[in-house]
C-alpha positions as CSV (number, residue, x, y, z in Angstrom):
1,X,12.5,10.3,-11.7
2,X,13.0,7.4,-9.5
3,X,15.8,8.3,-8.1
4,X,15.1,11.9,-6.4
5,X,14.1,9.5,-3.5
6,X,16.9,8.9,-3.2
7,X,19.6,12.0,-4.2
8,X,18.5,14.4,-1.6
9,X,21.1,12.9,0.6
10,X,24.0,13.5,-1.3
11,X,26.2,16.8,-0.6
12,X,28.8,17.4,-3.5
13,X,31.7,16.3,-2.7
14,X,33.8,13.6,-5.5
15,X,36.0,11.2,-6.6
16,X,37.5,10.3,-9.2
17,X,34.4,8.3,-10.3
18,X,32.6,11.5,-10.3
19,X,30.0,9.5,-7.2
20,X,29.8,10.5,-4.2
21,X,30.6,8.8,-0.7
22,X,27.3,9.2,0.3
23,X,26.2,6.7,-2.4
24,X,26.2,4.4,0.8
25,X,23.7,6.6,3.1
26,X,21.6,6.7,0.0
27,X,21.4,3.0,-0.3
28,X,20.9,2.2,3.5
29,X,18.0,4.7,3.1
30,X,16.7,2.9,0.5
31,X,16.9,-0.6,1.9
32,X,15.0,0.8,5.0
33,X,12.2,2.5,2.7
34,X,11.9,-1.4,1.4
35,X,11.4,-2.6,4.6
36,X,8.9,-0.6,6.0
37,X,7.2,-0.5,2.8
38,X,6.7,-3.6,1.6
39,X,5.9,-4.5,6.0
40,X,3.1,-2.2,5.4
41,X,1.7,-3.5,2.6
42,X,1.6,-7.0,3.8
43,X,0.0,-5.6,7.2
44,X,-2.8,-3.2,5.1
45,X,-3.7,-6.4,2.9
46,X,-3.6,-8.5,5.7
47,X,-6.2,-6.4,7.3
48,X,-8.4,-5.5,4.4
49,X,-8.0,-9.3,2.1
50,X,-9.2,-12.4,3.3
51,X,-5.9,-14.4,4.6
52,X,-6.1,-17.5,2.9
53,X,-6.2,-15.7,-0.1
54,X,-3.8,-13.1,0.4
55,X,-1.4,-16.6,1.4
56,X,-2.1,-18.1,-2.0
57,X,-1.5,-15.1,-4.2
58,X,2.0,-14.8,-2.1
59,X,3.0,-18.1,-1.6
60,X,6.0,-18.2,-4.5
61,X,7.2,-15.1,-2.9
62,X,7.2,-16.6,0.9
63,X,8.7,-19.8,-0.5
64,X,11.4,-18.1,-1.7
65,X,11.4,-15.4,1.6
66,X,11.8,-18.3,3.6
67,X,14.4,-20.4,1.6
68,X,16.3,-17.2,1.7
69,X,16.3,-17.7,5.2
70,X,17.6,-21.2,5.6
71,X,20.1,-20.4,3.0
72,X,21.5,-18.0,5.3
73,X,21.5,-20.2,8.4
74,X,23.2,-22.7,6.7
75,X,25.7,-20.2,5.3
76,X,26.5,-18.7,9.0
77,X,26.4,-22.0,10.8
78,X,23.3,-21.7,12.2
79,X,21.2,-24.4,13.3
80,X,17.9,-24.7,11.8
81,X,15.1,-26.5,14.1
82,X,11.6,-26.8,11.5
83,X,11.5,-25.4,8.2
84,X,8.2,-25.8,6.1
85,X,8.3,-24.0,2.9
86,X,5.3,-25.7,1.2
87,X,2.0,-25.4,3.9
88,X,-0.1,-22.5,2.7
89,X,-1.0,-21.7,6.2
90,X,2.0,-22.5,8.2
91,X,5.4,-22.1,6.0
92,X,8.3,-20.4,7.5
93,X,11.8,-21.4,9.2
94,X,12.8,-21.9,12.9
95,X,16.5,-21.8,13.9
96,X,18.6,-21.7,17.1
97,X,20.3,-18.5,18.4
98,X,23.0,-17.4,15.6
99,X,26.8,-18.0,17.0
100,X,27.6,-14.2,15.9
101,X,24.3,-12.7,17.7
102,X,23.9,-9.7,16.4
103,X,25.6,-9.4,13.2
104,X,24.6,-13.2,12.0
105,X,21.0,-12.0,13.2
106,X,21.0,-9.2,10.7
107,X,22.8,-11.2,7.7
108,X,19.7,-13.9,8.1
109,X,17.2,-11.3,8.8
110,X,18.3,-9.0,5.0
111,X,18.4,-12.7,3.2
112,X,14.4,-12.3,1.7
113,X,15.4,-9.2,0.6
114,X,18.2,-10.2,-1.8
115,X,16.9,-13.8,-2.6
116,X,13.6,-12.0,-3.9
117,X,15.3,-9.7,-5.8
118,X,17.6,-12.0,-6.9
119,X,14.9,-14.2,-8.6
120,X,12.7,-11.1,-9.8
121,X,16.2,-10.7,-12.0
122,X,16.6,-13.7,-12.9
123,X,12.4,-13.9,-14.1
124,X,13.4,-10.8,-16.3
125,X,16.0,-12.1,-18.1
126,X,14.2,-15.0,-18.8
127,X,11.3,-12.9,-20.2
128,X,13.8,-10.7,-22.0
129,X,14.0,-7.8,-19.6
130,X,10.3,-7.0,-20.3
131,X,10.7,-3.2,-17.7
132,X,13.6,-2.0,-18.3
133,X,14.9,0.7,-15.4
134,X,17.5,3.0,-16.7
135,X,18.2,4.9,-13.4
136,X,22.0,5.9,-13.2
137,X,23.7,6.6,-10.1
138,X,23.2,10.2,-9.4
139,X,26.4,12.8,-8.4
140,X,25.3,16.4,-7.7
141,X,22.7,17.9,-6.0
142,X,22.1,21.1,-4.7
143,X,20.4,21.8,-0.9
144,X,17.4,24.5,-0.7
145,X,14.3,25.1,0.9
146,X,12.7,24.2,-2.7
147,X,14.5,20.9,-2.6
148,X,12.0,19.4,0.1
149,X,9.1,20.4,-1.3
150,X,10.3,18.5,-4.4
151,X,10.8,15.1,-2.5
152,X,7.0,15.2,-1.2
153,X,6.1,16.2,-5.3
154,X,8.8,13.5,-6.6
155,X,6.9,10.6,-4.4
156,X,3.7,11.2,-6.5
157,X,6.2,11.2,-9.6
158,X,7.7,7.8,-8.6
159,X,3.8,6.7,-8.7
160,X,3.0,8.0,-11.9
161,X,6.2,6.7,-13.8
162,X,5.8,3.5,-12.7
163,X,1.9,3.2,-13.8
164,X,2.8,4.8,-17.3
165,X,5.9,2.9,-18.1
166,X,3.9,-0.2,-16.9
167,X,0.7,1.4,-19.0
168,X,3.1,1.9,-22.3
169,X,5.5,-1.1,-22.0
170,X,4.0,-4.0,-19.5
171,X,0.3,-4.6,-20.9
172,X,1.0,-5.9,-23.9
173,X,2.8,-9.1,-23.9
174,X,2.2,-12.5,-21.8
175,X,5.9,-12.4,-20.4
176,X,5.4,-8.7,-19.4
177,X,2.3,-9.3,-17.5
178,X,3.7,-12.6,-15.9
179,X,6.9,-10.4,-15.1
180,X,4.5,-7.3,-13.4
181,X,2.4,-10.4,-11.4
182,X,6.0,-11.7,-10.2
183,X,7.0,-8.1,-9.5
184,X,4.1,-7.1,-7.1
185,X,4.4,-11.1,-5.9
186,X,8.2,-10.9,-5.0
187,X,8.6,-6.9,-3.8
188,X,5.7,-7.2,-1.5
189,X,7.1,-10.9,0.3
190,X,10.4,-9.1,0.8
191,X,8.6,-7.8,4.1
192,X,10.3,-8.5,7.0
193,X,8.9,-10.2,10.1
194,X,8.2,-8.0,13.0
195,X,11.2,-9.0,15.0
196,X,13.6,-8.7,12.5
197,X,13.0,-5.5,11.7
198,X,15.4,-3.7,14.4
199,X,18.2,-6.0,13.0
200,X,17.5,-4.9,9.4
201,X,17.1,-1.5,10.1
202,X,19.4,-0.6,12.5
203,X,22.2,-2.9,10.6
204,X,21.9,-1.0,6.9
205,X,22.1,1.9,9.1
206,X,25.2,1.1,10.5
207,X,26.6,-0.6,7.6
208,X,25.8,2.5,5.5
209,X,27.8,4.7,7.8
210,X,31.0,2.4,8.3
211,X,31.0,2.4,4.1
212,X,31.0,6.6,4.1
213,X,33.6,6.5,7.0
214,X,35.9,4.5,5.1
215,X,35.4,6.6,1.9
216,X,35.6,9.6,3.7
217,X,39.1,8.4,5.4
218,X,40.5,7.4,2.0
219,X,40.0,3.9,2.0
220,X,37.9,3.9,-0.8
221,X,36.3,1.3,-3.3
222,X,34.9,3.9,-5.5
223,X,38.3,3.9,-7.3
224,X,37.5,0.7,-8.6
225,X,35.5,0.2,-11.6
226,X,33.9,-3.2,-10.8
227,X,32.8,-1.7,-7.5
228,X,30.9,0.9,-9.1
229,X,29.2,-1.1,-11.6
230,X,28.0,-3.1,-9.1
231,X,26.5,-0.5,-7.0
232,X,25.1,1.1,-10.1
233,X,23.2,-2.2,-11.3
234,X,22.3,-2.3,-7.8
235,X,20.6,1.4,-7.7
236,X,18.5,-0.1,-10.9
237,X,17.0,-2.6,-9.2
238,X,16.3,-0.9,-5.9
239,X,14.9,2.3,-8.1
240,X,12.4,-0.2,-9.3
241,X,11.9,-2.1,-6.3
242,X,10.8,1.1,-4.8
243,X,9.0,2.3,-7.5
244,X,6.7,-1.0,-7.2
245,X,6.2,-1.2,-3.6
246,X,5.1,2.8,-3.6
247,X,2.7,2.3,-6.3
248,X,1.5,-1.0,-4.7
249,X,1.2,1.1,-1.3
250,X,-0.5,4.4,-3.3
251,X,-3.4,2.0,-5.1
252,X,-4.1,0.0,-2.4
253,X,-4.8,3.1,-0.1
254,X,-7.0,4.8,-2.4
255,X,-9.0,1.0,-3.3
256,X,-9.2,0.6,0.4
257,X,-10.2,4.1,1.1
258,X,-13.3,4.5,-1.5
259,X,-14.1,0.8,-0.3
260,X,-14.5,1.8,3.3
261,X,-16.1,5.1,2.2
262,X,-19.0,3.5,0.2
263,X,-19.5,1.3,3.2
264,X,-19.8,4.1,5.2
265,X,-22.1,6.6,3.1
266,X,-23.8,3.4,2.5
267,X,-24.0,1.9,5.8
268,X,-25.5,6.0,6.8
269,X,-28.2,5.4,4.3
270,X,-29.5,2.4,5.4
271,X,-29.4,3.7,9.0
């Protein structure tokens, strides 16, 4: 299932909701498996994929990457210096130091993540929810030795689940294959730029841990039900966030690899 990635760092310990206050190191685990994900991706296609190409098949998602961006600035006060959204080659947004350093750096820094996953929910619902993820938030799970051999199995089952449900449900209608093109489009320009990657990672780091201290001292937001709905909503579209961007990572790995090996066997050949 999709979200053994992800339950491995609970302990049990509960609320009244039944969840766990480690729901929030779970999530600031995920967000950082996002970012270094879909980073790699873009870096591995950037590599192997001619770049004018690889700009054109991304360009709705860096639109909306770099809108995210200025949406942010203008939302922390932050002055923006050049933004160019719509040149293929040169789109993205310049802005002056934050006022809040640090903290307005991360805020403006996370922004492509939530704008792209913002629209890639609102594309489903206008295609009438074509995937459907039906991960729950999880509440027990029990430490062994056995227990890490399962996450390495469980990253191969994330793969598989996400190529059969995508195999039985997202081949067979226009809106579902428009909605799997917008999926790989919009998970994969959620990377982060290199220098903004400290800010993201070390921030949902931090931000994960102030949300368990606060749980774990009793000042809790798991008591209240609108909270919880939120953040199980949330785990949906993460789980299949993460889902995508591992099986984008996994097929591009093995295409790359047998391409480089027939060059190479045939490259010997000819030698």
């Amino acid at each position: 299932m999709f979200t053994f990635l992800f339950v491995l760092l609970y302990k049990l310990y509960h609320k009244n909701t039944g969840i766990s206050e480690t729901i929030y190191l779970a999530f600031a685990f995920g967000f950082v498996l996002i970012v270094f994900s879909s980073f790699g991706i873009e870096k591995l296609w950037s590599k192997y994929l001619k770049l004018r190409i690889l700009k054109f098949f991304l360009f709705p998602g860096a639109v909306v990457h770099e809108l995210s961006h200025a949406l942010l600035c203008l939302v922390t006060g932050t002055t923006i210096k050049d933004l160019n959204i719509l040149k293929l080659e040169s789109s993205g947004v310049k802005y002056d130091k934050p006022k809040v350093p640090i903290l307005f750096d991360f805020f403006i820094a996370t922004a492509p993540i939530f704008g792209c996953a913002f629209v890639l929910i609102l594309i489903s619902i206008i295609l009438g929810n074509p995937i459907r993820v039906n991960e729950s938030l999880p509440y027990e799970v029990t430490f062994s030795i056995k227990a890490i051999f399962d996450y390495a199995k469980n990253f191969l089952d994330i793969i598989w689940l996400t190529i059969n449900a995508f195999w039985g449900r997202g081949f067979h209608t226009i809106g579902s294959i428009i909605f799997i093109i917008a999926s790989i489009i919009l998970t994969v320009s959620m990377a982060p730029h290199r220098a903004d990657i400290k800010y993201i990672v070390l921030g949902f780091i931090i931000l994960g841990f102030i949300l368990y201290a606060l749980e774990w001292f009793g000042i809790s937001l798991l008591g209240y039900k609108w909270w919880v709905v939120i953040l199980d909503n949330s785990w949906k579209m993460m789980s299949y966030i993460i889902a995508m961007l591992l099986t984008i990572l996994f097929i591009s790995s093995i295409i790359i690899g047998v391409i480089k090996g027939i060059k190479l066997t045939l490259g010997h050949k000819s030698g």
